[in-house]
ZATORTI-523046 format. One record per residue (C-alpha): x, z negated, y negated. Coordinates in Angstrom, 1 decimal, padded with zeros to 4 digits. Example, Ala and Ser with C-alpha at 12.3 -4.5 7.8 and 13.67 -1.06 7.14 Angstrom:
2
+--------+--------+--------+
|      X |      Z |      Y |
+--------+--------+--------+
|  012.3 | -007.8 |  004.5 |
|  013.7 | -007.1 |  001.1 |
+--------+--------+--------+
***
This chain:
139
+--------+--------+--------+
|      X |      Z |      Y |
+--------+--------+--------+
|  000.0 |  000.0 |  000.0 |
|  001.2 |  000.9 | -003.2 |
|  001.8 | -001.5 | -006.1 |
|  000.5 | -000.8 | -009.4 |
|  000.9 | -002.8 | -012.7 |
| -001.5 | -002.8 | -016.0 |
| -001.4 | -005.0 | -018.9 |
| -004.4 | -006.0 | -019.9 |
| -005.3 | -007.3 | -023.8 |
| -005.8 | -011.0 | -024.1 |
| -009.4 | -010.5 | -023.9 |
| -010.0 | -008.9 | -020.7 |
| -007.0 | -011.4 | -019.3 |
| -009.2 | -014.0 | -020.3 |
| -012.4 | -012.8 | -018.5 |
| -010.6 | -011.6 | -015.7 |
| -009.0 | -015.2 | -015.1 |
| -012.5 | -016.8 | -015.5 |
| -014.4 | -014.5 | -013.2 |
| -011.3 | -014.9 | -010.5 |
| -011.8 | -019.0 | -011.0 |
| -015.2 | -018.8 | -010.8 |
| -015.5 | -016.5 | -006.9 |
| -012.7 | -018.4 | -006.0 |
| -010.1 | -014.9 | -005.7 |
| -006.4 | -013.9 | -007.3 |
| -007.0 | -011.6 | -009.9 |
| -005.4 | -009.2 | -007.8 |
| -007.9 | -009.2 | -005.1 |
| -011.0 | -009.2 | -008.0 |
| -009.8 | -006.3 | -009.7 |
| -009.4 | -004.1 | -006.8 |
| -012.9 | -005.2 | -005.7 |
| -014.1 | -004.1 | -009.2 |
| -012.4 | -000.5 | -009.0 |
| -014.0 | -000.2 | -005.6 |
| -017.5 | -001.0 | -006.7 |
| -016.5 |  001.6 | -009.3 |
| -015.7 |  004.6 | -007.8 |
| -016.6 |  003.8 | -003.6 |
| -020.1 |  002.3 | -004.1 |
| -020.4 |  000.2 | -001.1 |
| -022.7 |  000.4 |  002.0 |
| -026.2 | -001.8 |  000.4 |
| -026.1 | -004.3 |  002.9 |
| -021.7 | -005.0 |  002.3 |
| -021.3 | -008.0 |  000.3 |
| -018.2 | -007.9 | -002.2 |
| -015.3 | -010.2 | -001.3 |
| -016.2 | -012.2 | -004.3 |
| -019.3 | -013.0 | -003.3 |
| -017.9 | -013.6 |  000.4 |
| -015.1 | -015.8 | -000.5 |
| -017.3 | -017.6 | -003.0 |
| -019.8 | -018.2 |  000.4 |
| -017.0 | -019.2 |  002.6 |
| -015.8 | -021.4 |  000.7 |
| -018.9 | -023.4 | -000.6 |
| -019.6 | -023.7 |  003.4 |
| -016.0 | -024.9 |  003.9 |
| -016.7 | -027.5 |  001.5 |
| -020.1 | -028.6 |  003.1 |
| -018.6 | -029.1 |  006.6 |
| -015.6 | -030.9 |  005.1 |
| -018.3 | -033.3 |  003.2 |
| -020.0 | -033.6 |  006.6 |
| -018.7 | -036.8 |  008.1 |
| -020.2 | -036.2 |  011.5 |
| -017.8 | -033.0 |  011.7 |
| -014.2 | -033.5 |  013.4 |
| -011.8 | -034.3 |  010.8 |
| -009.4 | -030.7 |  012.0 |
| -010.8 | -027.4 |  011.8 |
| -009.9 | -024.0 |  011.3 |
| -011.8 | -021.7 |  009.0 |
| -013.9 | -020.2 |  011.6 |
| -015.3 | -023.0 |  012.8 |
| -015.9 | -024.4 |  009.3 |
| -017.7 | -021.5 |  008.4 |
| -020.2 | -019.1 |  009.8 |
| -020.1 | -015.9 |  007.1 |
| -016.3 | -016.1 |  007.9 |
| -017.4 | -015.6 |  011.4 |
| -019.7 | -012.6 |  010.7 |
| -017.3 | -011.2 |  009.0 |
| -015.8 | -007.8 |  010.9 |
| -012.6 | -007.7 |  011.6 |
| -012.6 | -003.6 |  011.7 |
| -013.4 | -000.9 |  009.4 |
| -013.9 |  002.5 |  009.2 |
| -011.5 |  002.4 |  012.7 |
| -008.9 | -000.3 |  010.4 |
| -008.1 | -003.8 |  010.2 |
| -010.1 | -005.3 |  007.6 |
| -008.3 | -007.4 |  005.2 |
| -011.4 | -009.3 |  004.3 |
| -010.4 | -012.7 |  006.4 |
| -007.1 | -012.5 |  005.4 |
| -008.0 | -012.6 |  001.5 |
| -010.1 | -015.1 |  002.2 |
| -007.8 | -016.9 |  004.6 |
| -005.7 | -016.9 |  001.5 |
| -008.2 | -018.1 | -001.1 |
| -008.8 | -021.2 |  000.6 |
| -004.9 | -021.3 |  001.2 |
| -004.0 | -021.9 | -002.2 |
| -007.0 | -024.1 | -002.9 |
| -006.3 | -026.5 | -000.4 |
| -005.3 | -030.3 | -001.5 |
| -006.6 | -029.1 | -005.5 |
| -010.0 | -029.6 | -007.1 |
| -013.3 | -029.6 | -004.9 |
| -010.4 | -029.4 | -002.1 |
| -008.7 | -031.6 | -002.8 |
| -009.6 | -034.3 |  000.4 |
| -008.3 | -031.3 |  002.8 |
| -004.5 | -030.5 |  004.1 |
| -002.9 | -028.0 |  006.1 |
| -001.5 | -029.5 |  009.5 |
|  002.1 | -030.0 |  010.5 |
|  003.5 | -031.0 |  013.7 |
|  007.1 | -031.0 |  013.6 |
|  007.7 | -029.2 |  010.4 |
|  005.1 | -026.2 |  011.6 |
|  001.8 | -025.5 |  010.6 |
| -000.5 | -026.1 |  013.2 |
| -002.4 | -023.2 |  014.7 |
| -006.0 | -023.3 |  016.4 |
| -006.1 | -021.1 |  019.8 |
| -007.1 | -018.3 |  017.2 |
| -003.7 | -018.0 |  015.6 |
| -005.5 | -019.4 |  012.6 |
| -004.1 | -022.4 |  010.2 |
| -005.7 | -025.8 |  011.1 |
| -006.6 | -028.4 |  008.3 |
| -007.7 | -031.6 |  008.3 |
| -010.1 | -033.6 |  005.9 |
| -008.1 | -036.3 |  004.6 |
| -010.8 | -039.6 |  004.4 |
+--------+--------+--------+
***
């Protein structure tokens, strides 16, 4: 994938950083959503990512507020969009988890997050049977 810089004015930087807060996504990931929307209209019933991640991650926050839930999860078992979510399109991997893998990632142990850490067994992060990162909801 190729790399491509812009530099926005302060304005749109400002909105930009707002709307990325707000769906819980790098800037990155919400502009190429927008300049998909703009010129590959998507399929009616395909959410965005923003709207995705934004799901995912209100549900990761609900089962982490659940105290009848185990205290170590992964993200698929913490949240059922993530599980709906395809892992192929179009006949390619679908980057969709992975972005979203990645929100959560650098949310983790900050804000509404903030009771929730990666675990580590002997200096390595611990993986579910997935190959997915497993947390645990500090109490």
């Amino acid at each position: 994938m190729r790399r491509i810089q812009f530099y926005p004015n302060q304005e749109l930087e400002q909105k930009l950083d707002e709307e990325a807060n707000l769906s819980g996504m790098s800037i990155s990931a919400l502009v190429n959503e927008k300049l998909n929307e703009l010129y590959f209209p998507r399929e009616e019933n395909d959410l965005p990512l923003s709207v995705l991640t934004a799901q995912v991650l209100n549900e990761i926050q609900e089962y982490a507020d659940n105290f009848d839930n185990p205290s170590e999860f992964d993200i698929l078992s913490a949240s059922k969009t993530f599980g709906e979510i395809e892992m192929i399109s179009k006949k390619k991997p679908s980057a969709v988890r992975a972005s979203i893998g990645r929100s959560f990632a650098s949310k983790v142990g900050a804000g509404k997050f903030i009771n929730i850490e990666q675990i580590n067994e002997n200096g390595k992060l611990k993986l579910s049977i997935n190959n997915a990162i497993m947390y645990k909801v500090k109490r």
